[in-house]
N, C-alpha and C positions, 0 to 999 in steps of 0.2 A: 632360661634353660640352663641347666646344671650340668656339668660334665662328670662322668663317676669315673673319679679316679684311685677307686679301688684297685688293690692288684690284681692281676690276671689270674688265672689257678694255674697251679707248677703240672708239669707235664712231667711221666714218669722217667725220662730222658732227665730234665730238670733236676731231679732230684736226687738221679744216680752220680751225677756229675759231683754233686755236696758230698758224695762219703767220703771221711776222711780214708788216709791212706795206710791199710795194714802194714804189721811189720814183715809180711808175709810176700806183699805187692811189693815192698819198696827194697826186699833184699832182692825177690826178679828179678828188678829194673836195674840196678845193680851189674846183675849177672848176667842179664844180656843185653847193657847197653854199649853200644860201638858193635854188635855183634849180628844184630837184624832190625828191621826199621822199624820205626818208632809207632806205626799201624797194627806192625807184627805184634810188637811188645805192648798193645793195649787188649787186641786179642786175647793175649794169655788169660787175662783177667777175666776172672768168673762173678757179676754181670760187667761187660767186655768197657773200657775205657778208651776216651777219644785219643786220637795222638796228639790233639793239643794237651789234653791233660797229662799225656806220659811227658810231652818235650818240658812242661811247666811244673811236673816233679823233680824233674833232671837239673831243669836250669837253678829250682830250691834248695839238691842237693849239692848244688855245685859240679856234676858230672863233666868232663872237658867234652865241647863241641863234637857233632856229627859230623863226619863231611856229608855234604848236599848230593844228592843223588840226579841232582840236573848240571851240576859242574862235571865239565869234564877235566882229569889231569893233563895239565903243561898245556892247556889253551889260554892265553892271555885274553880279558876281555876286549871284546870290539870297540871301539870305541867308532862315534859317526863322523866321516871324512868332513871338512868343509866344503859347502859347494865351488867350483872354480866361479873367479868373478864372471859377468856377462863380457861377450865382447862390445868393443866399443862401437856404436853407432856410424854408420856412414853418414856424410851429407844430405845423400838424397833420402834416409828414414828421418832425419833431427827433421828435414822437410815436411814430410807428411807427417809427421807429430805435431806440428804447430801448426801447422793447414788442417786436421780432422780434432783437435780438440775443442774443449765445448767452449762457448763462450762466456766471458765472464757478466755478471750483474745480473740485473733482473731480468727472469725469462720473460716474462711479457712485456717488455720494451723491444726484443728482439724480431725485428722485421719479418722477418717471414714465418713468424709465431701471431703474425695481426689477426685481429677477429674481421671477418667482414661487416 
């Protein structure tokens, strides 16, 4: 049995993503980059461009960073607390830990594991 490893056929999606970039798209991006989101700014484009492809013109042309529309200003990230240790154990649980754990070695040498 053979596998056909032919390519797949390009979806029109596919292939609008391959046009290069006018110089028409790329003065836009230009002029309204830092100015509305990068969804906004593939919108303009007539047939419309992903915002991966606008962020991945921007970063070609060198354009300086967006801020993040999920960052808030002057929040410091969280960071996760350590858990506090456990407390120490009483006598009477060290007790019942070593009274209910299981027994060591082979389970069927274990007495009241005997077959009739």
């Amino acid at each position: 049995m053979s596998l056909n490893m032919a390519k797949q056929p390009r979806t029109k999606l596919d292939q609008e993503d391959d046009r290069p970039w006018s110089n028409k798209e790329t003065k836009m991006l230009r002029e309204n980059w830092g100015k509305i989101p990068t969804a906004a700014i593939g919108r303009l484009f007539t047939p419309h461009r992903s915002k991966h492809s606008v962020v991945g013109k921007a970063h070609r042309l060198r354009l300086p960073e967006q801020e993040s529309p999920i960052k808030r200003p002057g929040e410091a990230p969280k960071l996760a607390q350590p858990a506090p240790p456990p407390p120490p154990l009483t006598e009477e649980e060290i007790a019942w830990k070593e009274f209910t754990r299981w027994a060591p070695g082979d389970p069927s040498l274990w007495p009241w594991k005997q077959r009739a």
